[in-house]
C-alpha positions in Angstrom: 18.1 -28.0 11.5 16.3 -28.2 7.9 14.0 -25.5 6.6 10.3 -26.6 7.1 8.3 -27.2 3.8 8.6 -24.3 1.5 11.3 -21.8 2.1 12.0 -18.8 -0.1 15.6 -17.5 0.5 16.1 -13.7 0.1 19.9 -12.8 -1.2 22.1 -10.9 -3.8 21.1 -7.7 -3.2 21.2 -5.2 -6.8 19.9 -1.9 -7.5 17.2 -1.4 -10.0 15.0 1.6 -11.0 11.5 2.7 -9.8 9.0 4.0 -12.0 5.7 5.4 -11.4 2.2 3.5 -10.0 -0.2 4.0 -12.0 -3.8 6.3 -11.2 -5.3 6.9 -9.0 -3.2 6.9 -6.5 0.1 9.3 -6.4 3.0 7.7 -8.8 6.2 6.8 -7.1 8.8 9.0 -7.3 11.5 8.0 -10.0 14.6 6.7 -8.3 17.9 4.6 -8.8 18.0 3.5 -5.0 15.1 1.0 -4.9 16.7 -2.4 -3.6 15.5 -5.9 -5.4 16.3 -8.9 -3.7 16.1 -12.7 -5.0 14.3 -15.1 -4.0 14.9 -18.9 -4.1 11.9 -21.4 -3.8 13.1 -24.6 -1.5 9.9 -27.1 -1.7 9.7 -29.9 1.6 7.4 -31.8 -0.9 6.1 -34.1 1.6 4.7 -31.5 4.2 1.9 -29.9 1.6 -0.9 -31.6 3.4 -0.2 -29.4 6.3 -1.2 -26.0 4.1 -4.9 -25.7 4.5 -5.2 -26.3 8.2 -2.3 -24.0 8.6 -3.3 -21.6 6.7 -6.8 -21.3 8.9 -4.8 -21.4 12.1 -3.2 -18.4 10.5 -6.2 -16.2 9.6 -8.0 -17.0 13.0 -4.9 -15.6 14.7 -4.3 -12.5 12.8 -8.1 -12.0 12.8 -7.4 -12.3 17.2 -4.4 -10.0 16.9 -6.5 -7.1 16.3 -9.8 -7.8 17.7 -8.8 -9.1 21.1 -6.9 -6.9 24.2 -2.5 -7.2 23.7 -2.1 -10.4 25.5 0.3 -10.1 28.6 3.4 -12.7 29.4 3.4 -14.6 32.2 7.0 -15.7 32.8 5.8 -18.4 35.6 2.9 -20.2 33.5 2.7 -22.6 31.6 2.8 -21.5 27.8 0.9 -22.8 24.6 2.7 -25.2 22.5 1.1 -24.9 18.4 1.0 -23.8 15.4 3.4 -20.7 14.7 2.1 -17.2 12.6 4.2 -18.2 9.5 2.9 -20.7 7.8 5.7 -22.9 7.5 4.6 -24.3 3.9 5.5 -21.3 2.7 7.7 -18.7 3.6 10.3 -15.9 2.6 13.3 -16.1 4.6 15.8 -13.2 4.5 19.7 -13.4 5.6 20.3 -10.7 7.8 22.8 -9.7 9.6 22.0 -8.0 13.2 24.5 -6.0 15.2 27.8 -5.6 14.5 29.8 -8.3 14.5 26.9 -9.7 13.8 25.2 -12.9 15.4 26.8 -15.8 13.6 24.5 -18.1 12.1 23.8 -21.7 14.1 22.7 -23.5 11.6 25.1 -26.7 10.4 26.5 -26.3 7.1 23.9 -29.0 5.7 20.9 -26.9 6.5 23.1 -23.9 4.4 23.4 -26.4 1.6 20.2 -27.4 1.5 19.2 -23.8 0.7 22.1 -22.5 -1.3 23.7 -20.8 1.1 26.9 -22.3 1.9 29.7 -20.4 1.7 27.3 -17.3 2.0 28.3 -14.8 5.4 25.2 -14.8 6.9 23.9 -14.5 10.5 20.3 -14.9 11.2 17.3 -16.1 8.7 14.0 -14.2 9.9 10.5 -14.7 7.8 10.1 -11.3 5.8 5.7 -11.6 6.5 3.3 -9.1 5.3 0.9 -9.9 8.1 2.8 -8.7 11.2 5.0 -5.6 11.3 7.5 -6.2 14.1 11.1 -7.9 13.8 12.9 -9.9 16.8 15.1 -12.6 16.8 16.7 -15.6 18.6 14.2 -18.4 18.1 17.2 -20.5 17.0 20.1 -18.6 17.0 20.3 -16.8 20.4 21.0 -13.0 20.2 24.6 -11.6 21.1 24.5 -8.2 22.3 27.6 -6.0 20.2 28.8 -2.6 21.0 26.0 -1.9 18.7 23.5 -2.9 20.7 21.5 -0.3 23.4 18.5 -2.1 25.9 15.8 0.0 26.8 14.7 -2.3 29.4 11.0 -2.4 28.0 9.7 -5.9 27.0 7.7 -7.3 23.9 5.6 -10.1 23.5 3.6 -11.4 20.1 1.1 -13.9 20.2 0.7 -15.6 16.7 -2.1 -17.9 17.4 -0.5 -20.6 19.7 2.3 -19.5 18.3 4.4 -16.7 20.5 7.5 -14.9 21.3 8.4 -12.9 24.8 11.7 -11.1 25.1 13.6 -7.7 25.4 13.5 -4.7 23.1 17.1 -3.4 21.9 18.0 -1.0 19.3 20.5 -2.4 16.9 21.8 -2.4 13.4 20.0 -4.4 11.5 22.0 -5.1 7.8 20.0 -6.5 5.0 23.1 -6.4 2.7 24.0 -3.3 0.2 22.7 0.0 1.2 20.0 -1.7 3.7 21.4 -1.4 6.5 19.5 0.3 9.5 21.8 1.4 12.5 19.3 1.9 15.1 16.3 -0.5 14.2 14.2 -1.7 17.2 14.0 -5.7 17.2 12.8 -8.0 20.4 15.8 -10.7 21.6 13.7 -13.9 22.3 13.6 -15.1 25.8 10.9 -17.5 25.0 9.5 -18.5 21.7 6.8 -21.6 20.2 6.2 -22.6 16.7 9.5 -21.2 14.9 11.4 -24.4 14.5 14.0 -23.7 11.5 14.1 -19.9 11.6 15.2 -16.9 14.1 12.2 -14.5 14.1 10.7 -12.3 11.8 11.4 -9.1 9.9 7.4 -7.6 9.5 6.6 -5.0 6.8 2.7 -5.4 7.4 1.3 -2.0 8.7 3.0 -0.1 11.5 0.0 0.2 13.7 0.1 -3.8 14.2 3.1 -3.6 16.5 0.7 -1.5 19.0 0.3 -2.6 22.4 3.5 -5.0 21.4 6.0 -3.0 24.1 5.9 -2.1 27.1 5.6 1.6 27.7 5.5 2.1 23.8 3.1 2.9 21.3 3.7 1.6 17.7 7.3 0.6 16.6 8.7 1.8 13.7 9.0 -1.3 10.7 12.2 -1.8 8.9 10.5 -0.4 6.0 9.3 3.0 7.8 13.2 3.4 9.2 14.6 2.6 5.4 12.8 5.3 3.9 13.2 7.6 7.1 16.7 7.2 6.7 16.3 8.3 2.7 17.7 4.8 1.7 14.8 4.0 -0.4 12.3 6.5 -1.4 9.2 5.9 -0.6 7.6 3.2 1.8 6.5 0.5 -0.4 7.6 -2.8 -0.7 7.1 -5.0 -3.8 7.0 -8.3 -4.7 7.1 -10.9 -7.9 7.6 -14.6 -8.2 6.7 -16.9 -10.4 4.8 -20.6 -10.4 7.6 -23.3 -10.1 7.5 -27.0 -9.6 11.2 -27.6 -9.0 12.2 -28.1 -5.5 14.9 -25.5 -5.4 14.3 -22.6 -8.1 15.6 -19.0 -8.0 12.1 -17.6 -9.1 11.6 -14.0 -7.9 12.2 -10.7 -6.1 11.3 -8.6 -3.4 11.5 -5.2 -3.9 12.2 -2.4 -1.3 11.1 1.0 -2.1 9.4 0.6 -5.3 8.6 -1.3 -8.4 10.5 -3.3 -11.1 8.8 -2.4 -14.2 10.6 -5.6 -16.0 8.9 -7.6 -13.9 4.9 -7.5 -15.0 3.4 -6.8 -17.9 0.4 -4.1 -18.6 -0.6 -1.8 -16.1 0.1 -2.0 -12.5 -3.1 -0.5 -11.2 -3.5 0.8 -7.3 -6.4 0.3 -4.9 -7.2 1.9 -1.8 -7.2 -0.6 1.1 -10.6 -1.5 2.8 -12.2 0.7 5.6 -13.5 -2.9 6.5 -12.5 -4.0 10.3 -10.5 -6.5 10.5 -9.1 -6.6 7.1 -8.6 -3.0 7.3 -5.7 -3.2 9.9 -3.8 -5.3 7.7 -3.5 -4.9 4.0 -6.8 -5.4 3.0 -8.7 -4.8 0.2 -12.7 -4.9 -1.1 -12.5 -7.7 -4.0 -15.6 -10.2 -5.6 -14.8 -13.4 -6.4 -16.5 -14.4 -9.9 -17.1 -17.8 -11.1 -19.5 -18.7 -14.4 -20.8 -15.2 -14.4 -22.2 -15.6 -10.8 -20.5 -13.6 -7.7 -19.2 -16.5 -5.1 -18.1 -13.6 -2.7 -18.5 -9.4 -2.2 -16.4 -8.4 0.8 -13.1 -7.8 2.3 -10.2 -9.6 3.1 -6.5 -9.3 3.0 -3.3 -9.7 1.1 -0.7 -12.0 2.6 3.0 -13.4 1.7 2.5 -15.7 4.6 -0.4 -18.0 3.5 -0.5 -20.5 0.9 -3.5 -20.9 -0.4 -6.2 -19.2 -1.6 -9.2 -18.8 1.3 -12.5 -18.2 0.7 -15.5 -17.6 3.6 -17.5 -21.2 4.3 -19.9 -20.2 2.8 -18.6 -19.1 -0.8 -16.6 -21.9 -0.7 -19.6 -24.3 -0.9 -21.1 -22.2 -3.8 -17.1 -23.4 -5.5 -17.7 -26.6 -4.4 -20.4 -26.6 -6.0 -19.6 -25.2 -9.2 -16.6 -27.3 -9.7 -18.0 -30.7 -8.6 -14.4 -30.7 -5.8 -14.3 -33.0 -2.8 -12.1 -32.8 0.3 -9.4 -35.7 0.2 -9.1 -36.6 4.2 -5.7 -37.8 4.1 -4.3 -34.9 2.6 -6.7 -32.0 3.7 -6.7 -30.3 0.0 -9.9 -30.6 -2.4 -9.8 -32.4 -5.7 -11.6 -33.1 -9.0 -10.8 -35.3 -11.6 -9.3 -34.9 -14.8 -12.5 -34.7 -16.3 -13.8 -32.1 -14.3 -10.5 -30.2 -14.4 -11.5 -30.0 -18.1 -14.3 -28.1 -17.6 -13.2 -25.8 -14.4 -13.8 -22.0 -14.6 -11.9 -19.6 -13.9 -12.4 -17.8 -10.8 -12.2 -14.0 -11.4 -11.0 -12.0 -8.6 -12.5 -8.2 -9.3 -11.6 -5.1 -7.8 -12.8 -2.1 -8.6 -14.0 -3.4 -11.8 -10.2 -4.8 -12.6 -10.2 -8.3 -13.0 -7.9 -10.8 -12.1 -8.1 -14.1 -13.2 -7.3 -17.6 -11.4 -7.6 -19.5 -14.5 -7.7 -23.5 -14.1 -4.1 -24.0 -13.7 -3.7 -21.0 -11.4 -6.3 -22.9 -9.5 -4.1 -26.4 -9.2 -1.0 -27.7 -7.5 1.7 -28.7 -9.2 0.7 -32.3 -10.2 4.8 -33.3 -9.6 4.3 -32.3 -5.8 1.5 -34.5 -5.5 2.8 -38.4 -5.2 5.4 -36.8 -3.0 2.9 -35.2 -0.4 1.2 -39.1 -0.1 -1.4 -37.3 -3.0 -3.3 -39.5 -5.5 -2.1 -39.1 -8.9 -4.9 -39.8 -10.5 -6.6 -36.8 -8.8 -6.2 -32.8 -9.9 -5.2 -31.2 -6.2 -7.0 -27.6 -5.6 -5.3 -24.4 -4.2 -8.4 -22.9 -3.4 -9.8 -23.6 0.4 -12.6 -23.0 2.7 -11.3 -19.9 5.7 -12.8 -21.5 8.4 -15.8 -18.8 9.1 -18.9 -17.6 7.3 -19.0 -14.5 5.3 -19.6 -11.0 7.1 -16.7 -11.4 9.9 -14.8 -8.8 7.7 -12.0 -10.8 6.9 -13.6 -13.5 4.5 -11.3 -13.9 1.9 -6.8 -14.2 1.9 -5.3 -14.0 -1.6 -2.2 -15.8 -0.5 1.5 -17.5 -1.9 -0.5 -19.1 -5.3 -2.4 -15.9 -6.2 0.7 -13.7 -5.9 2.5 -16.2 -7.8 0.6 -14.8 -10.7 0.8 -11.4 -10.3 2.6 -9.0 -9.6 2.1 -6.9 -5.9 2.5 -4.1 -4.3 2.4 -3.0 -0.6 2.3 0.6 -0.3 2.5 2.5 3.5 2.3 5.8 2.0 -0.6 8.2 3.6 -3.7 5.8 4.3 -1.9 2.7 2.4 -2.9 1.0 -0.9 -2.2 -2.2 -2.7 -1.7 -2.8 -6.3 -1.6 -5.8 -8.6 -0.2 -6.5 -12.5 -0.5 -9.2 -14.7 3.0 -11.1 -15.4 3.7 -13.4 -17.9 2.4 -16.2 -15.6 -0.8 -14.8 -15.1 -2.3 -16.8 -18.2 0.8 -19.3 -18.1 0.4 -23.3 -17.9 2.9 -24.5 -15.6 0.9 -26.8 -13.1 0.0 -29.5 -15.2 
């Protein structure tokens, strides 16, 4: 079974140091056990056109994950069939290994070449997502119980949009290679599942208190990233990540940092902001951020951070005022906005400012590769955006998700400590021309 669309591969596991965040918030402690992990970019060229509706399905669901009631499982009904949480055109897929032996991986050695892991010992891939915060397994590979493994007879069921998994809560060692390894981490074994195709699960290092309501006779559910620095394996709990614009279809272009930071990895200062106090942003990790373009503010509100979406999404409503400004127009066979060359000239940049920091989408941050495009059933002769409308007006809240193509430019932080915080650096990309 092939990967779907983009697929970021997490491997070779290395130590590296941590060095302090910079003010205001409280530095990291200085340590040689943070974890950095690679990441390879696999691009499904041809599935692009899916991003933006994707992408919305995605921020309407996570939007209904903490604004509506825990949905309930009904075993004898009929159950959805759409769209899955992870948006499948982008995605960062970690090989982990869970209990001991571990599952063994059922995926056909051409679906391991395909990502560069054959000949790897691997078990289970599961979607490493900022947006959700618990971990299960057996969407593909079903779940072995091990002499590791202890039920506790409680279910768990996550509703992702029309997207879902129901199953059983175990505790199990969970082993994400090196030092990572967790020996009693809880995880959901999937009875049921919708709108994984290509994957196991997911591994969630969004904020603990989105696992509430998740199991039965439970409160919230310790993340993998609250048990690793429980455990004193990494020393604080923050996860971090960098990786840079590609247009290959298979590139090793990142890493994804548990613990702390890489300070080789950005340049300047890594500066921290508190997250938003704004509901529903604020149960994820969201932030208070304006959106600048030609001196005029497009947007003032909150929204959220998020490994899982591609694009960047504005509110309706500042997303005309872009239109607007850059003269774009929706291509209906592909479901991404364009401008000519001639405009793509003249584009501004769109200046993403928090707390007086800014940080810039300049025109090339602001454009797809132009080698995915004949591939996706693109026009060449047309400069493909990255920049999209959310699917809602401003003032829900959540009007704004700096997602894959943003982070691809700088560098970010996702810090659990006390009341959380997230915190961005330029790389060398920020300002790079790759795109064209």
């Amino acid at each position: 079974m092939a990967v779907t669309l983009l697929a970021f591969v997490l491997i070779a596991l290395e130590l590296c140091a941590v060095t302090a965040l910079v003010a205001p918030r409280a530095p990291l402690q200085h340590s040689t056990s943070t974890l950095r992990t690679s990441i390879k970019k696999l691009v499904q060229k041809d599935k692009i056109k899916e991003a933006a509706a994707r992408d919305r399905a995605r921020a309407k669901a996570l939007v209904k994950s903490v604004t509506s009631p825990p949905a309930k499982f009904d075993k004898n009904a009929g159950q959805p069939v759409g769209v899955a949480i992870a948006n499948i055109v982008t995605t960062y897929i970690a090989a982990v290994d869970v209990g001991n032996p571990p599952t063994e991986c059922a995926y056909p050695a051409v679906h391991l070449r395909a990502i560069g892991l054959i000949g790897e010992q691997i078990s289970v891939f599961l979607i490493v997502d900022t947006g959700s915060s618990n971990t299960w397994v057996g969407a593909t590979t079903p779940f072995e119980e091990t002499s590791t493994t202890t039920p506790t007879g409680d279910e768990v069921f996550v509703q992702y949009g029309s997207g879902f998994f129901f199953g059983d809560e175990v505790i199990d060692t969970v082993d994400f290679g090196g030092p990572l390894v967790i020996p009693q981490q809880s995880i959901g074994t999937a009875v049921f599942s919708d709108g994984f195709q290509g994957v196991d699960g997911i591994v969630g290092i969004g904020p603990t208190g989105l696992t509430a309501g998740t199991v039965d006779n439970e409160g919230t559910i310790p993340t993998v990233t609250d048990n690793l620095f429980a455990l004193g394996i990494i020393p604080d709990p923050v996860v971090s990540v960098f990786f840079a614009p590609t247009n290959d279809t298979f590139d090793v272009n990142g890493e994804l940092v548990f613990g702390g930071i890489d300070p080789g990895a950005f340049t300047g200062d890594l500066t921290v902001f508190p997250l938003t106090t704004t509901f529903p942003s604020s149960e994820f990790f969201g932030v208070d951020a304006s959106f600048v373009q030609s001196g005029a503010t497009i947007l003032d509100s909150a929204g959220i951070v998020d490994t899982g979406t591609t694009l960047v999404l504005l509110a309706d409503d500042a997303f005309e005022t872009y239109l607007a400004t850059t003269g774009a127009v929706i291509d209906n066979n592909v479901g991404l906005f364009t401008v000519t060359p001639e405009q793509f000239a003249t584009l501004p940049t769109l200046d993403v400012v928090l707390s007086g920091v800014t940080f810039p989408l300049t025109p090339d941050a602001q454009r797809l590769p132009a080698q995915l495009v004949p591939a996706f059933g693109g026009d060449p002769d047309l400069v493909y955006l990255i920049v999209s409308n959310i699917g809602s007006d401003s003032g829900s809240g959540f009007d704004f998700v700096l997602g894959q193509f943003f982070l691809e430019r700088f560098y970010s932080v996702f810090d659990s400590r006390g009341g959380g915080a997230v915190a961005f650096a330029p790389t060398v990309f920020t300002n790079a021309v790759v795109n064209n």
